[in-house]
N, C-alpha and C positions, 0 to 999 in steps of 0.2 A: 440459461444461466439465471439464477437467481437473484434478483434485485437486493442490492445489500447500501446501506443508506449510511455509507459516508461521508456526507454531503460537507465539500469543503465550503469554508468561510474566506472572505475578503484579505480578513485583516490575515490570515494563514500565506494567502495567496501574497498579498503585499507585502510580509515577514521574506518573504522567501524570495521574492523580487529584490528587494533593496540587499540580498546579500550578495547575491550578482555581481560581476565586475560591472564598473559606468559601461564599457563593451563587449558583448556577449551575442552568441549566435541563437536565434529563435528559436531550435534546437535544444537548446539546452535549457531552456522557458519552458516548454512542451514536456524535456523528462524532469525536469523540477516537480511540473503541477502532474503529470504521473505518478510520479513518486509520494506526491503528499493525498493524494485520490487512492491508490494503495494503502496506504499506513490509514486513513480514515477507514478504509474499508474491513483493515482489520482488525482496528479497534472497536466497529461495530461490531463485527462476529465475535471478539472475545466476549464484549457485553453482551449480547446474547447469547453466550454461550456454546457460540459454533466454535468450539475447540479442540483438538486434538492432544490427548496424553501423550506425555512421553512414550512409553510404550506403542502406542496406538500407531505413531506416527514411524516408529522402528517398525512396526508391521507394514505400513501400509508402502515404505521404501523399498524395504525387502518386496516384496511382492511387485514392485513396480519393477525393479531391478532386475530379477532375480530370473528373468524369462527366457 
């Protein structure tokens, strides 16, 4: 897998803490900072350019699917 450098921040992490209910399952902490480790990740590959077209990506479904 190729190392992809969406390296979260604090203050992302404490955004997303604080909108939490005051009681919540650690569980749902965990897919929080998943989910924001994700979306950094693919804002890095858009900025470098790791993108897929439109099209491209209709190919690459079909062919995933299509077996």
């Amino acid at each position: 897998m190729a190392s992809k450098q969406g390296i979260l921040t604090k203050k992302a992490v404490l955004r997303s803490l604080k909108e939490l209910p005051e009681r919540f399952d650690a569980d749902e902490l965990i897919e929080r900072i998943v989910l924001l480790q994700k979306v950094e990740e693919g804002l890095a590959d858009a900025k470098a350019g790791r993108v897929f077209t439109l099209d491209q990506m209709r190919a690459h479904i079909q062919r995933k699917w299509s077996r």
